[in-house]
C-alpha positions in Angstrom: -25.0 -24.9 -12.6 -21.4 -26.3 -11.3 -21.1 -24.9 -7.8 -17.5 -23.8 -8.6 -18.9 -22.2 -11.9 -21.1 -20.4 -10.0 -18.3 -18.8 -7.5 -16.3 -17.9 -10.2 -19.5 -16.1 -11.4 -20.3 -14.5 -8.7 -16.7 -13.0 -8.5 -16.1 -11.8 -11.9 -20.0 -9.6 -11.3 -18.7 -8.1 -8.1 -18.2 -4.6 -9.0 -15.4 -1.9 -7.0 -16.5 1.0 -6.3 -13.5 3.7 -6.9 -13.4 7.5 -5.5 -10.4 9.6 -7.6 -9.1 12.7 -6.0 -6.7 15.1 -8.2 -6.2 19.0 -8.1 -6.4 18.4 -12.2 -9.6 18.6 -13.6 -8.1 16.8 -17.1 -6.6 13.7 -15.1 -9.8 12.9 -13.4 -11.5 13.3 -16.7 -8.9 10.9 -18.1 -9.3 8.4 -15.5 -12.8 8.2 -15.5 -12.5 8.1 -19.5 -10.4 5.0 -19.2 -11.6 2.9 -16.2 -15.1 3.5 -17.5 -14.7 1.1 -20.1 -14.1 -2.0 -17.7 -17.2 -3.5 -16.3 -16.0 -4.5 -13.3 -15.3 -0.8 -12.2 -17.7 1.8 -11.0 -16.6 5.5 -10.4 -18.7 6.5 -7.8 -16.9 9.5 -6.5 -14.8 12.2 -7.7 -13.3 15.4 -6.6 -10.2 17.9 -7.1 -10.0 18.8 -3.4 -9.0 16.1 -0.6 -11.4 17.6 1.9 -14.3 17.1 -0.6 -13.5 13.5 -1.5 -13.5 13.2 3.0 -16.8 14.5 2.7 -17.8 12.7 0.6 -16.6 9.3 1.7 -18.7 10.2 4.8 -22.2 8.9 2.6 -20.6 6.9 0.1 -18.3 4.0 0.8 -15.7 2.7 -1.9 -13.5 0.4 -2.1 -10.4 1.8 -4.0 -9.6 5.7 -3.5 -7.2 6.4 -6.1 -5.3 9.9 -4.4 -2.6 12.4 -6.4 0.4 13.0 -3.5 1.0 17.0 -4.0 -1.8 18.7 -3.7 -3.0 22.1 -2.4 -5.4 22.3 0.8 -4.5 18.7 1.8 -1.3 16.0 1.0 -1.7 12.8 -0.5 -0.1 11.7 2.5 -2.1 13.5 5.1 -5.4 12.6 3.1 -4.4 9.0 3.2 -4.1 8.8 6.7 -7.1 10.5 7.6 -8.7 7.6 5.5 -7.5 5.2 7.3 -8.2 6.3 10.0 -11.8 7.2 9.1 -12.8 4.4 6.6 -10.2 1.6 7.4 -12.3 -0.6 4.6 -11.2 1.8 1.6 -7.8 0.6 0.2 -5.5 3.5 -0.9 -3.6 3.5 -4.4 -1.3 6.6 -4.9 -1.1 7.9 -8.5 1.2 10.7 -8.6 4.1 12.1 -10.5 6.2 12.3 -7.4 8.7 9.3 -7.9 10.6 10.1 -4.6 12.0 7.3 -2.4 11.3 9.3 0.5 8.0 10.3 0.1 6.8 6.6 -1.2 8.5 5.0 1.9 6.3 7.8 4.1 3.0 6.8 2.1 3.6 3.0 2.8 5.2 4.2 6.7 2.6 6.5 7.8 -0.5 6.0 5.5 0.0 2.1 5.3 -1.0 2.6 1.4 -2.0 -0.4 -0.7 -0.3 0.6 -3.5 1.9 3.7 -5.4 1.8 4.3 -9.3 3.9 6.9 -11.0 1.4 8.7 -14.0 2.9 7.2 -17.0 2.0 3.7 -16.1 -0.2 2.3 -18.9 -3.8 1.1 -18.8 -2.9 -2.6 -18.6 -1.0 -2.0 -15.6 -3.4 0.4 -13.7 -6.0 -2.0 -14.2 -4.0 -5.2 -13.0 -3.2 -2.2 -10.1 -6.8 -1.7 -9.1 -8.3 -5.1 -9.0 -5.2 -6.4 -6.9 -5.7 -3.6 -4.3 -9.3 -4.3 -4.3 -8.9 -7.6 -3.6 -6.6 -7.4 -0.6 -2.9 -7.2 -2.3 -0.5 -5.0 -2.6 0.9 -3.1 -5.7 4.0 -0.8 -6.4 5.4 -1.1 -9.8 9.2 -1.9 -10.8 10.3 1.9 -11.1 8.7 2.8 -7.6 10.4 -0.6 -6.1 13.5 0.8 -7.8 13.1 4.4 -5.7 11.9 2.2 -2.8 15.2 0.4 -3.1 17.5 3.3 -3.5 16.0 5.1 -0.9 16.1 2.0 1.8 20.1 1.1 0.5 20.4 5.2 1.4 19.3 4.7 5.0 20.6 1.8 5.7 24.1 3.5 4.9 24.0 6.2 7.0 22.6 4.4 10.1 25.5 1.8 9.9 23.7 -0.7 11.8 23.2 -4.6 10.7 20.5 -6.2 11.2 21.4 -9.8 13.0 20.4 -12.9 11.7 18.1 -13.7 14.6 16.5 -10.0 13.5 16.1 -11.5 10.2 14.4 -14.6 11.1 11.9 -13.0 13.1 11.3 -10.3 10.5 10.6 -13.2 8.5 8.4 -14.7 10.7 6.8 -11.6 11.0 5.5 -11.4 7.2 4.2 -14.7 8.0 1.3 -13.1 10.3 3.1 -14.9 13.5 2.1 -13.1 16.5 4.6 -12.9 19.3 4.0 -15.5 21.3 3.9 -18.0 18.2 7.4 -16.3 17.3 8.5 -17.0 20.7 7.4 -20.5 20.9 8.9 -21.8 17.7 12.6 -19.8 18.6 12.2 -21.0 22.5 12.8 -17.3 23.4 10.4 -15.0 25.9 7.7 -13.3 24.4 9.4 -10.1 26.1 12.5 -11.0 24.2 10.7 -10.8 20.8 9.3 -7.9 21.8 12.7 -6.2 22.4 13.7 -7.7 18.8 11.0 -6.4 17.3 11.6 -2.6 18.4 15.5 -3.1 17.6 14.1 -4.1 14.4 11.9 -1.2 13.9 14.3 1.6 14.7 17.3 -0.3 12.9 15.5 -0.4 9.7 13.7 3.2 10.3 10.0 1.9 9.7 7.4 2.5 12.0 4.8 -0.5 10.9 4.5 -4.3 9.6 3.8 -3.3 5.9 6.9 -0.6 6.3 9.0 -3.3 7.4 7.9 -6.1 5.2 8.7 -3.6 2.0 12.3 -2.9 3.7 12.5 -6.8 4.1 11.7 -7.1 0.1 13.9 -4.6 -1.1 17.2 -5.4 1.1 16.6 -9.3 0.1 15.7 -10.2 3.5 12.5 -12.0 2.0 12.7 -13.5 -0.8 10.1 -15.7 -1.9 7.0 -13.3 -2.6 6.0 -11.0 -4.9 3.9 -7.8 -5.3 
């Protein structure tokens, strides 16, 4: 067998393992309905209480946990960052009806989410959703960019401050995966100087890490050339 044919193989049998957390009973049902019919995923957990599924992540690892946001007991947004915290190798995708600027931007801000899907996204999409997370990418569809968008253009206003251009280029260094001192050396600045950029950057655009401030860089056209 071709040694690429074989890779390719080997890729398309790899399985992801998915945990689904909702307070309603029906929407897991529906879930596990759906996603059951595509080989390439395995429910292995599922739970209407957050503290359960954190029990239960304890014995089982996964690779997607699909989370509601408003839920009793527990947030979305407070389960999600005990995930993280707990099982950094379990990729987050929020599936809620909550289309909220605010409470998306704290789910990427605070949780550092993969991904955020508002309920009446089709199968086709979730899907494409679920194997980009598990695969290390990103995923927020064009409604929740839209919020995303609206919410960042709201913030942006009342701070009143401008980001600089020598803000932008290191914010587009930045998304690059450029560490300091490589930002330093290619601008001929002090590493101490980026360093003072980079919290001016921070607290200007009112994010709080590197995937916060690359989504506010996407959505205020500061980068431009990538897609999610």
């Amino acid at each position: 067998m071709d040694k690429t044919n074989w890779k390719d193989e080997a890729k398309q049998k790899k399985v992801i393992k998915i945990a689904i957390v909702d307070d309603h009973q029906i929407v897991i049902d529906g879930l596990v309905s759906l996603l059951s019919n595509y080989a390439q995923f395995s429910i292995v957990l599922v739970a209407v209480s957050p503290i359960e599924i954190l029990e239960q992540l304890e014995n089982i690892q996964v690779d997607v946990l699909m989370t509601d946001v408003t839920m009793p007991q527990m947030s979305g947004l407070d389960l999600a960052i005990a995930v993280k915290n707990k099982f950094p190798q379990t990729r987050i995708l929020a599936l809620s009806m909550n289309d909220q600027g605010e409470v998306i931007n704290e789910m990427i801000n605070k949780a550092g989410i993969s991904g955020y899907l508002i309920k009446n996204v089709d199968k086709t999409e979730l899907v494409s959703a679920i194997e980009t997370i598990a695969a290390g990418g990103y995923y927020f569809n064009e409604e929740v960019l839209d919020e995303l968008d609206s919410h960042c253009l709201k913030q942006s206003r009342n701070k009143g401050e401008v980001l600089t251009n020598r803000e932008k280029e290191i914010i587009n260094l930045i998304e690059k995966e450029n560490s300091n001192k490589q930002i330093a050396d290619q601008l001929f600045i002090s590493e101490r100087t980026v360093e003072t950029h980079r919290k001016n950057i921070f607290r200007k655009t009112g994010t709080n890490s590197v995937l916060g401030l690359i989504k506010y860089a996407y959505q205020n056209k500061i980068i431009l050339d990538k897609k999610y």
